[in-house]
N, C-alpha and C positions, 0 to 999 in steps of 0.2 A: 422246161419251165423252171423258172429261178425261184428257190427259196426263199420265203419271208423269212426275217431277223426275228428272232425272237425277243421278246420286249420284256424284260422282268420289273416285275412293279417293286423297285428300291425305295422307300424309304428316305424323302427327303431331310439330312441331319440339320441341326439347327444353320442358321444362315451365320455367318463370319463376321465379326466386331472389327473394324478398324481400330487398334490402341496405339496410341502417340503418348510418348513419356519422353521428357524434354529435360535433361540437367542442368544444375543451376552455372555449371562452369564449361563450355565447350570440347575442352578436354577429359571430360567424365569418363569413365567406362560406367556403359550399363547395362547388365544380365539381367534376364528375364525368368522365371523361373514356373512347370508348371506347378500344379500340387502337391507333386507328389516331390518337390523339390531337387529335380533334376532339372540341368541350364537347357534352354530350351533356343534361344537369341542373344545374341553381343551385338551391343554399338557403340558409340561416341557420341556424345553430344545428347542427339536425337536419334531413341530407337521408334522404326515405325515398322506395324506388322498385323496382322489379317489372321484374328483367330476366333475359335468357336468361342460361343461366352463358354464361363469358368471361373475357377479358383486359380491366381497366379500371385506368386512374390516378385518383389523387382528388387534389385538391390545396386547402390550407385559405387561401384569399387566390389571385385569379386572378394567374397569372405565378407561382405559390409552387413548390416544389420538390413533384413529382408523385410522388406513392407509389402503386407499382404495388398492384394486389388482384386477385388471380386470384376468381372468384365461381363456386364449382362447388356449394353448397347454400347456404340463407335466414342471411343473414350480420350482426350485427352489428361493427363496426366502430369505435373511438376515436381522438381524434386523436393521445393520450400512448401509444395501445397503438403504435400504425404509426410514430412517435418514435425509440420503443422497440424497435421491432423494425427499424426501417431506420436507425436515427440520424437524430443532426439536422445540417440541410443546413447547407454553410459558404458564408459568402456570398461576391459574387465579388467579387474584387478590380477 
């Protein structure tokens, strides 16, 4: 007689944010970063990617000035929106 599988009751974790972050020039580099500010995703252009919500920075040019994005539902994202709503960074002296 064949054994049942055994079925462990896991805990479903939260369900996955689709994030779209879109640069304003084709040739962008774009890192994603979690919160704990380790790179997490690199793209060009357009980064797209499937994560739990969270706390994440994104920055357009690795070392660039990191603009936070909280991800709590499937997000689209611009580089002139997050500009725009954070300013733009001064550079350092």
């Amino acid at each position: 007689m064949a054994k049942k599988a055994k079925t462990e009751n896991i805990a479903a974790g939260p369900a996955p944010c689709e994030l779209v972050i879109v640069a304003d020039a084709p040739d962008t580099e774009i890192w994603l970063g979690n919160d704990h500010g380790h790179l997490i995703q690199r793209a060009t252009g357009t980064l797209k990617a499937n994560l739990v919500p969270g706390e994440y920075t994104v920055e357009f040019g690795l070392g660039a000035f990191p603009y936070p994005i909280r991800l709590e539902q499937s997000s689209v994202y611009k580089e002139s929106e997050l500009v725009e709503n954070y300013g733009s960074p001064t550079p350092r002296p």
